[in-house]
C-alpha positions as a Markdown table, in Angstrom:
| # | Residue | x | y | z |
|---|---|---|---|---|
| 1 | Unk | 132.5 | 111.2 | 46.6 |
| 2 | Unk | 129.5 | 109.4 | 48.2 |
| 3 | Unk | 129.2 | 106.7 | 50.2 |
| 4 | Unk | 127.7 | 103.9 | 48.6 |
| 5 | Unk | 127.0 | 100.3 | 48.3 |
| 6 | Unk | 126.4 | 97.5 | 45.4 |
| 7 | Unk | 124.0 | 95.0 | 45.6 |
| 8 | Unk | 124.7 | 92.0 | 43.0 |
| 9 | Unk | 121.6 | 90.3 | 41.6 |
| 10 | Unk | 121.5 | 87.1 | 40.7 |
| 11 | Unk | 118.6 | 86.1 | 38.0 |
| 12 | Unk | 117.5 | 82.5 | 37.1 |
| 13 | Unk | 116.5 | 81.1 | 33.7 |
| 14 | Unk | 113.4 | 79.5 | 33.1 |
| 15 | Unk | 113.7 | 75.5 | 32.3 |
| 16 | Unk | 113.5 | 76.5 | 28.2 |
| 17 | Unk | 116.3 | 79.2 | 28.9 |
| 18 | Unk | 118.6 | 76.9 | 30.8 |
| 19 | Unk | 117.9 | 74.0 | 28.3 |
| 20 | Unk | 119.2 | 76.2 | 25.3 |
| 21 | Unk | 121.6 | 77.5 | 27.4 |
| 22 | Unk | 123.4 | 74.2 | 28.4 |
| 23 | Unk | 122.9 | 73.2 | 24.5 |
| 24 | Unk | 125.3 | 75.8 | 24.0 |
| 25 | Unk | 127.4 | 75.5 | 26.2 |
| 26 | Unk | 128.2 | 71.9 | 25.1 |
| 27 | Unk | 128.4 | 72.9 | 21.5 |
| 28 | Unk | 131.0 | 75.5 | 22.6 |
| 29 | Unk | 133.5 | 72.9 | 25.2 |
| 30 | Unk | 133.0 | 70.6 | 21.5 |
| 31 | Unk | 134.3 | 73.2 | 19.4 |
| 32 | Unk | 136.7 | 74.9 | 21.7 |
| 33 | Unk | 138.2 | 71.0 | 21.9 |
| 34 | Unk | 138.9 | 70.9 | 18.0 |
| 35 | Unk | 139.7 | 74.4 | 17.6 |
| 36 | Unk | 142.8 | 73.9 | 20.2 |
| 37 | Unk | 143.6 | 70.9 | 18.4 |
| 38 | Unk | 144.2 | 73.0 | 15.2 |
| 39 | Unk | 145.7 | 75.4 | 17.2 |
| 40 | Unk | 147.5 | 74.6 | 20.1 |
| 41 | Unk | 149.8 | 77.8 | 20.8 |
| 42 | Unk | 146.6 | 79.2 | 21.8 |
| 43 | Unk | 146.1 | 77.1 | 24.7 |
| 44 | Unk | 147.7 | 78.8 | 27.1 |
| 45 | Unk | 146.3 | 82.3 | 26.1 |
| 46 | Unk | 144.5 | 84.6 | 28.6 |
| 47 | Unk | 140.8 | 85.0 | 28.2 |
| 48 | Unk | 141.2 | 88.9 | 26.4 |
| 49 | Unk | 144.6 | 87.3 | 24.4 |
| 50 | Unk | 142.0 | 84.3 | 23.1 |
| 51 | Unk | 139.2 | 86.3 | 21.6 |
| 52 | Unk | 141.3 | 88.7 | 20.3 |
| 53 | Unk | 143.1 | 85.3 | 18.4 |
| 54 | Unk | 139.5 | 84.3 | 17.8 |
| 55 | Unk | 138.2 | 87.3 | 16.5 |
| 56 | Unk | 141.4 | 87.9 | 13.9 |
| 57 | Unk | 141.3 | 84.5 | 12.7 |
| 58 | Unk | 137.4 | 84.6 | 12.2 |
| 59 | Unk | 138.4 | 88.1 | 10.1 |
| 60 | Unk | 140.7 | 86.1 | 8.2 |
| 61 | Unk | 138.5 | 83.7 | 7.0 |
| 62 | Unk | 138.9 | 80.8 | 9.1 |
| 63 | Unk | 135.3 | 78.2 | 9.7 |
| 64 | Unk | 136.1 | 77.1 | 12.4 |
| 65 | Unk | 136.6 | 80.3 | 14.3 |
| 66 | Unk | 133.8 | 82.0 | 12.9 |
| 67 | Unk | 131.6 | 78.9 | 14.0 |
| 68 | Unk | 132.7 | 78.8 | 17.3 |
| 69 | Unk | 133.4 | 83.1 | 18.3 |
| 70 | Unk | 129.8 | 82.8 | 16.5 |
| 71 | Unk | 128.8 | 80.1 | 19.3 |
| 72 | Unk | 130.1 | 82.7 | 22.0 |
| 73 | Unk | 128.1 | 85.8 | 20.9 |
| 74 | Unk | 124.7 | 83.7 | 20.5 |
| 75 | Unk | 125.2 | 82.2 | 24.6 |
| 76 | Unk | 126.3 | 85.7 | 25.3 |
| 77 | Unk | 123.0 | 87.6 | 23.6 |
| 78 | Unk | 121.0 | 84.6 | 25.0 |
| 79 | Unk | 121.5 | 86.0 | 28.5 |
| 80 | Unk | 122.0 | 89.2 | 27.9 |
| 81 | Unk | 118.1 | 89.6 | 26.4 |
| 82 | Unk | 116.4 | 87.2 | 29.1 |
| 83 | Unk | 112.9 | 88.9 | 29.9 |
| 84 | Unk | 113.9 | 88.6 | 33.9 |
| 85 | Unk | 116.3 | 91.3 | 33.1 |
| 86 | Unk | 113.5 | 93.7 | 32.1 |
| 87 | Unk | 111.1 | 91.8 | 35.2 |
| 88 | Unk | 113.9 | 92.2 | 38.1 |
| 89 | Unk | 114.6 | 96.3 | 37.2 |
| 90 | Unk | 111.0 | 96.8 | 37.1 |
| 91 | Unk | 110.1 | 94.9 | 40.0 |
| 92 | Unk | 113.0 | 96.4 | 41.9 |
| 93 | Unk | 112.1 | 100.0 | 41.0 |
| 94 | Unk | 108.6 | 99.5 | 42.3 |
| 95 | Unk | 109.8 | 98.8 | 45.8 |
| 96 | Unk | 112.1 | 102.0 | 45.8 |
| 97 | Unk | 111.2 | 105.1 | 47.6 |
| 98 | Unk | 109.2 | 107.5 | 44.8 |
| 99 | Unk | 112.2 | 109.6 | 45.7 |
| 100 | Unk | 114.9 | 108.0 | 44.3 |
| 101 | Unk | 116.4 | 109.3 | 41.1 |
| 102 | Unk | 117.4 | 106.5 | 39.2 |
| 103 | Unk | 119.7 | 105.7 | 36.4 |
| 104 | Unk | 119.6 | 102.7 | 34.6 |
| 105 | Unk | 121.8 | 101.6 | 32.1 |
| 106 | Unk | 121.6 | 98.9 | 29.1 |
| 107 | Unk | 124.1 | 96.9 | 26.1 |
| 108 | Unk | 121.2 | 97.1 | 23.5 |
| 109 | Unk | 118.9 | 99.5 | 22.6 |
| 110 | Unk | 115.9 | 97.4 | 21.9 |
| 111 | Unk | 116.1 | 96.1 | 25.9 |
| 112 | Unk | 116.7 | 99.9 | 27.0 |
| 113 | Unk | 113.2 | 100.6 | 24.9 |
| 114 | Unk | 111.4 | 98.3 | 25.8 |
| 115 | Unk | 111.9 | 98.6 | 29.4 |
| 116 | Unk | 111.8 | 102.5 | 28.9 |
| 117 | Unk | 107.9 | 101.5 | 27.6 |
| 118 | Unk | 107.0 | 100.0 | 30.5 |
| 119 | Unk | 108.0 | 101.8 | 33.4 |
| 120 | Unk | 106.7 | 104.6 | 31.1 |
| 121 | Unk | 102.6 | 103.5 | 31.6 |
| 122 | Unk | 103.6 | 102.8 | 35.0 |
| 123 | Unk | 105.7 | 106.1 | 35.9 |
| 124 | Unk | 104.2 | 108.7 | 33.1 |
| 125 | Unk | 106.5 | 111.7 | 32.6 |
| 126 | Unk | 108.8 | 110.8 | 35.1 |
| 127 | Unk | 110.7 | 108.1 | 32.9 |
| 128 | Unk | 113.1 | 109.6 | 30.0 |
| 129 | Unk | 115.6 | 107.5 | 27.4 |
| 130 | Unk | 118.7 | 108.1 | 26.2 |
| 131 | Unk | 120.9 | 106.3 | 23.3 |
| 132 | Unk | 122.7 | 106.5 | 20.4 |
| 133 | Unk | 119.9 | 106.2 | 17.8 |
| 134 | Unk | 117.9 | 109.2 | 18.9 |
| 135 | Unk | 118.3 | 112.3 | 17.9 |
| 136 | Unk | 120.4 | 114.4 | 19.0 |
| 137 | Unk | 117.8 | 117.0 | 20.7 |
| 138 | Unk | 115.8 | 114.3 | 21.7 |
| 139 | Unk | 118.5 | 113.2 | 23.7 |
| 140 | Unk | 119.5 | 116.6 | 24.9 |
| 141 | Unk | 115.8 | 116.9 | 26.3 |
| 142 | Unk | 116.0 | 113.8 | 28.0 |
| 143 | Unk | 118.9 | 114.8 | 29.6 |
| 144 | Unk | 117.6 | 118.1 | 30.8 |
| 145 | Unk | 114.2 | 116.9 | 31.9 |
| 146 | Unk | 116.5 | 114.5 | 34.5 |
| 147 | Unk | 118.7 | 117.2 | 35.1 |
| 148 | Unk | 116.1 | 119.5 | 36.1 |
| 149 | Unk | 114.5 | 116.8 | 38.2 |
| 150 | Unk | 111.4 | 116.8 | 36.0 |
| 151 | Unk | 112.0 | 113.1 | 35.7 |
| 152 | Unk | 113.4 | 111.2 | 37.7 |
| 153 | Unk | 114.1 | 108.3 | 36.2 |
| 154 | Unk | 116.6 | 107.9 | 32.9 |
| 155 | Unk | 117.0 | 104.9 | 30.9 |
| 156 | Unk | 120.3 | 104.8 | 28.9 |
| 157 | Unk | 122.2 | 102.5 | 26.5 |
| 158 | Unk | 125.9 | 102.6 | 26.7 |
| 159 | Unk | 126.1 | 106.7 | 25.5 |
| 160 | Unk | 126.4 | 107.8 | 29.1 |
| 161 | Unk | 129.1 | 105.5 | 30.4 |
| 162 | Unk | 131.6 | 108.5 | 29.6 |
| 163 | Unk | 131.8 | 111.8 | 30.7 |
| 164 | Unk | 128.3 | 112.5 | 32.3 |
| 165 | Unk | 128.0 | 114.3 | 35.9 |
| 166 | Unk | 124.1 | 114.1 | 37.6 |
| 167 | Unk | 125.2 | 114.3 | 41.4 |
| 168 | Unk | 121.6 | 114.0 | 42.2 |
| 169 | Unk | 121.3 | 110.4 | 41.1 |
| 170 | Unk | 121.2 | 107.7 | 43.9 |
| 171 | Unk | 120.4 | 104.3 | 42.7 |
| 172 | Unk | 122.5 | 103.3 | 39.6 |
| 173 | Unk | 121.0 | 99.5 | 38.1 |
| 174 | Unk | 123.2 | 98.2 | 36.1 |
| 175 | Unk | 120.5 | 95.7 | 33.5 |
| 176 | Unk | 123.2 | 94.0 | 31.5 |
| 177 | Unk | 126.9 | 94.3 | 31.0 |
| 178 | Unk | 130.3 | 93.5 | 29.6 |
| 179 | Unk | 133.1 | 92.1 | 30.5 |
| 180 | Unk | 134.9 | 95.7 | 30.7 |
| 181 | Unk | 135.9 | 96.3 | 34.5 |
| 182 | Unk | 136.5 | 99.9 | 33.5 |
| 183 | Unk | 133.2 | 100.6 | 32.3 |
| 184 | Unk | 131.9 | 99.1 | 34.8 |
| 185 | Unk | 133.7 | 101.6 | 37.5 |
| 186 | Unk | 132.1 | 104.6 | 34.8 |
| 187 | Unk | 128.8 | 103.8 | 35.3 |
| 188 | Unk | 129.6 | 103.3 | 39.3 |
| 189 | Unk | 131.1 | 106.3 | 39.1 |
| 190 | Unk | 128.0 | 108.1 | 37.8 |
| 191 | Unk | 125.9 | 107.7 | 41.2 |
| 192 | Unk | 128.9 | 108.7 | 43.7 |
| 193 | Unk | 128.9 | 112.4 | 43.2 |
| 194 | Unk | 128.1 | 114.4 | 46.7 |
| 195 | Unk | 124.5 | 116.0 | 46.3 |
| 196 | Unk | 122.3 | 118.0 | 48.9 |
| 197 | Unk | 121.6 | 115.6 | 51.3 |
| 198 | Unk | 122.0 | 112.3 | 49.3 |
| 199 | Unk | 123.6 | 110.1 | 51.9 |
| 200 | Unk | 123.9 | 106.6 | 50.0 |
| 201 | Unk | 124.2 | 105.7 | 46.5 |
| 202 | Unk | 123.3 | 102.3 | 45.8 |
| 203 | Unk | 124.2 | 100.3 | 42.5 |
| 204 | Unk | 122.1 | 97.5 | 41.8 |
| 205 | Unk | 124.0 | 94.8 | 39.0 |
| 206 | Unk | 122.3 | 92.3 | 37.8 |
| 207 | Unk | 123.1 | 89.0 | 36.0 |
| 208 | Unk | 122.3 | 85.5 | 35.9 |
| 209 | Unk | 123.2 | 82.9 | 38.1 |
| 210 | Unk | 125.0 | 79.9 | 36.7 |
| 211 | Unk | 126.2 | 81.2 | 33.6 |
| 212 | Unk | 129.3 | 83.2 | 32.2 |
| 213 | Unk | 127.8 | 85.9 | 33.7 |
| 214 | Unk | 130.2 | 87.5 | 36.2 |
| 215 | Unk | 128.5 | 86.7 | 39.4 |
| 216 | Unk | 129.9 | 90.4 | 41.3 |
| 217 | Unk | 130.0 | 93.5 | 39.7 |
| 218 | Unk | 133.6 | 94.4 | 40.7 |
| 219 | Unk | 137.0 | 92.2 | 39.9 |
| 220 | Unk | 138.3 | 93.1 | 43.3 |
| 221 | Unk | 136.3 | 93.7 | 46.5 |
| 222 | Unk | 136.7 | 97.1 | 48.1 |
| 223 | Unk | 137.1 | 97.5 | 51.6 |
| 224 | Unk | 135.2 | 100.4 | 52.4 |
| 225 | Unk | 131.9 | 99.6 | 49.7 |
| 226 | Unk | 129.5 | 96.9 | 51.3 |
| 227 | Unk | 128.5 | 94.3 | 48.6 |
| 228 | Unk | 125.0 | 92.3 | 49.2 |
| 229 | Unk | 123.7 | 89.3 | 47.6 |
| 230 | Unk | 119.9 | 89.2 | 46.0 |
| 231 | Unk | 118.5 | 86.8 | 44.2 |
| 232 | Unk | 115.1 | 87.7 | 41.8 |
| 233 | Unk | 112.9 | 84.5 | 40.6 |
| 234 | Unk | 109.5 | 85.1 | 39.8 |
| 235 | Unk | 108.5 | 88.5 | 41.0 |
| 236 | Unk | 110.7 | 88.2 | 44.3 |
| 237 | Unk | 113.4 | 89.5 | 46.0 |
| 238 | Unk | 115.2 | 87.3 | 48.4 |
| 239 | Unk | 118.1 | 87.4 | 50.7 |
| 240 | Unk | 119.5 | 84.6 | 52.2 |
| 241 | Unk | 120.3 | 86.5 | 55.6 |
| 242 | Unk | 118.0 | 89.2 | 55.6 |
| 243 | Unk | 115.2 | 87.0 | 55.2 |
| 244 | Unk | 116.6 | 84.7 | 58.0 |
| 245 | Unk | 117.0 | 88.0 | 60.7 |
| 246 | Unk | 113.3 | 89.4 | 59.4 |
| 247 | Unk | 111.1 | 85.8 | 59.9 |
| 248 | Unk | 113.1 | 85.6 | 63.8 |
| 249 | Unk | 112.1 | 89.5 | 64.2 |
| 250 | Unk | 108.2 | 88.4 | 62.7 |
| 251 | Unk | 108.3 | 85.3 | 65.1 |
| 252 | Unk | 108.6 | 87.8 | 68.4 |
| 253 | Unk | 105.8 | 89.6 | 67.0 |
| 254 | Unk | 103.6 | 86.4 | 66.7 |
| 255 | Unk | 104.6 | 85.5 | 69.8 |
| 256 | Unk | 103.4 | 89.3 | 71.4 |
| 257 | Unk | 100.6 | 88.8 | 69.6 |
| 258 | Unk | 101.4 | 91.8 | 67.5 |
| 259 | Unk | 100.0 | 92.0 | 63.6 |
| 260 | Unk | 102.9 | 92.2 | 61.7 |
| 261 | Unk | 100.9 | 93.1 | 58.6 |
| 262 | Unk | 101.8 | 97.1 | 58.9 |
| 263 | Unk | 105.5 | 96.7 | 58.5 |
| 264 | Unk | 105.4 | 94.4 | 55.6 |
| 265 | Unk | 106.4 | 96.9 | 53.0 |
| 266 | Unk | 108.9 | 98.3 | 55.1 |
| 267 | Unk | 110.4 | 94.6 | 55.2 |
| 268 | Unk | 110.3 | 94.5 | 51.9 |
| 269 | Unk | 111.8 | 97.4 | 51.4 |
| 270 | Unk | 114.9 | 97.4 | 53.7 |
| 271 | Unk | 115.8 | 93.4 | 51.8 |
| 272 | Unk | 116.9 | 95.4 | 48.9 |
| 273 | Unk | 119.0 | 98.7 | 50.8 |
| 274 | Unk | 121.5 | 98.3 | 53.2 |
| 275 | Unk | 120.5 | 100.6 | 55.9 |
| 276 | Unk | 120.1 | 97.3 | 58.4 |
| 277 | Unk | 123.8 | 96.8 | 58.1 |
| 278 | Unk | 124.2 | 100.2 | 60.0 |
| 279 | Unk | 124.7 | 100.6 | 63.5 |
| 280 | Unk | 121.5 | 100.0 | 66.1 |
| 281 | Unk | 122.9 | 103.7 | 67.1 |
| 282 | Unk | 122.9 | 105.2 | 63.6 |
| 283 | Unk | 119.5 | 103.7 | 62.8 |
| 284 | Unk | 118.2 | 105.3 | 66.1 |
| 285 | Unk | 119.1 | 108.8 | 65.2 |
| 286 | Unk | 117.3 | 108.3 | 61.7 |
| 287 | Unk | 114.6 | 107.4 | 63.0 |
| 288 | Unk | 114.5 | 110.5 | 65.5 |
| 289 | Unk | 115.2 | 113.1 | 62.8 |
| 290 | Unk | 112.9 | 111.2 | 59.9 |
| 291 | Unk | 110.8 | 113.5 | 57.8 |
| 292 | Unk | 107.9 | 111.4 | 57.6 |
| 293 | Unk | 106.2 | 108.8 | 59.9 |
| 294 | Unk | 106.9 | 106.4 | 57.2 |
| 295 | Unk | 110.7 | 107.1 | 57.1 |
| 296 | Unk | 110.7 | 106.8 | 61.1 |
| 297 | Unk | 109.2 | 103.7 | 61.1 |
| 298 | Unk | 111.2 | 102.0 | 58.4 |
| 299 | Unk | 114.2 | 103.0 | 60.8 |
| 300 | Unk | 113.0 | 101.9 | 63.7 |
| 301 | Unk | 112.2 | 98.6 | 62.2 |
| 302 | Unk | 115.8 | 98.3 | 60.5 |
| 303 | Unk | 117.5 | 99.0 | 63.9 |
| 304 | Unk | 115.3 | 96.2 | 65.4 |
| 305 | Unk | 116.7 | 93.9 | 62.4 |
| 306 | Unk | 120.5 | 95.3 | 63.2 |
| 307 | Unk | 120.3 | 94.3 | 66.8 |
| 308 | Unk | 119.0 | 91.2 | 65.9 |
| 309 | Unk | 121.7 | 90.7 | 63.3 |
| 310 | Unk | 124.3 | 91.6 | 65.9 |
């Protein structure tokens, strides 16, 4: 497999979102307070044991289940559809390299079209979609057009968690999610297969901060896959250290009286990869073997970062 590396993206709600959201929320710790007085051998259940309890009593009949599992799906749609979903992929696909082939993946279908629609007037005929509803040889187009690299970017809505193998693919973003730690390692494990001279697959997960939204995109933390730390708000990516290591690195410029202006999309581009994590060594021979002047540069400037980092 490839090597590769997850970057976990925290979104923020808007003062309306977060207002509704906390409404919820206290609705929910209300309701959750009678509901274990009712029922108090369900206490002490684990959180997959309790909504399974939830779910069979609110098939049974009972109100005050079906109020309150009722309470957990509307909190759970509410940030599952927030527009900075659709904003953050979009934004985040516009810094990538016009290289990448990206695979993005989706819980509803209505989010997967709507951000298929976009990036479509932005990106025409490279973008394809891929779900459930579709027919079945519109689908099988899809696929081939992103097989065959006429596209190269494929938006998709649960139907390829399972049993699909593009080895070319190299950015995974993962828009919304569930709870489901194994399909969350299938749709991982659809960007790590070894292709030509794909070197790094990045998955990019992203969720919102503060809420029941799991806040990485793996239970357990794997030694040998770096995890990074974004956060998106209003068109921007930050990150915390990356940001702190690039405004030193600008400050020696200022100081040389150098215009920093040229290397401002490569700055902005290395804050969402991981390259300046690599060795000031490994950076070094990128830079001498780069394809392009652009490439060079870029790793020249995240070798700068790395021995600044270091």
């Amino acid at each position: 497999i490839n090597r590769v590396a997850i970057f976990n993206v925290g979104l923020r709600l808007d003062a309306k979102q977060a207002k509704k959201y906390e409404a919820l929320s206290t609705r929910i710790t209300r309701t959750v307070g009678v509901f274990y007085l009712q029922n108090p051998g369900l206490k002490n259940l684990g959180h997959h044991a309790f909504f399974s309890a939830l779910q069979e009593m609110a098939g049974g009949g009972d109100s005050l289940a079906q109020t309150l599992l009722n309470l957990f799906i509307v909190r759970k749609q509410l940030i599952n559809t927030v527009y900075q979903r659709i904003d953050g992929a979009f934004d985040l696909i516009t810094l990538l390299p016009s290289r990448s082939r990206i695979l993005i993946f989706t819980e509803r279908i209505d989010q997967s079209e709507e951000l298929y629609y976009r990036l479509k007037e932005e990106y025409p005929s490279q973008v394809v979609l891929y779900h459930s509803e579709l027919a079945s040889d519109e689908n099988t187009l899809a696929l081939r057009r992103y097989q065959d690299r006429e596209a190269r970017i494929m938006v998709s809505c649960k139907a390829l968690d399972e049993g699909l193998d593009i080895p070319s693919t190299d950015i995974g973003i993962i828009l919304s999610t569930t709870s489901e730690q194994r399909q969350r390692i299938q749709r991982l494990g659809r960007i790590l297969r070894k292709s030509g001279n794909k070197e790094l697959a990045t998955m990019y997960y992203f969720m919102v901060e503060h809420t029941i939204d799991d806040s990485n995109l793996l239970e357990e933390e794997i030694e040998s896959v770096p995890e990074f730390y974004l956060s998106y708000d209003q068109g921007a990516f930050t990150h915390a250290l990356y940001d702190e290591v690039a405004l030193l690195y600008l400050d020696q410029l200022r100081l040389k009286g150098i215009d920093s202006t040229p290397i401002m999309d490569l700055l902005e581009l290395g804050r969402i990869r991981p390259d300046w994590f690599r060795t000031p060594e490994e950076l070094q021979r990128k830079a001498d073997q780069a394809s392009t002047s652009f490439l060079a540069a870029y790793y020249s400037l995240m070798r700068s970062l790395a021995l600044l980092r270091s």
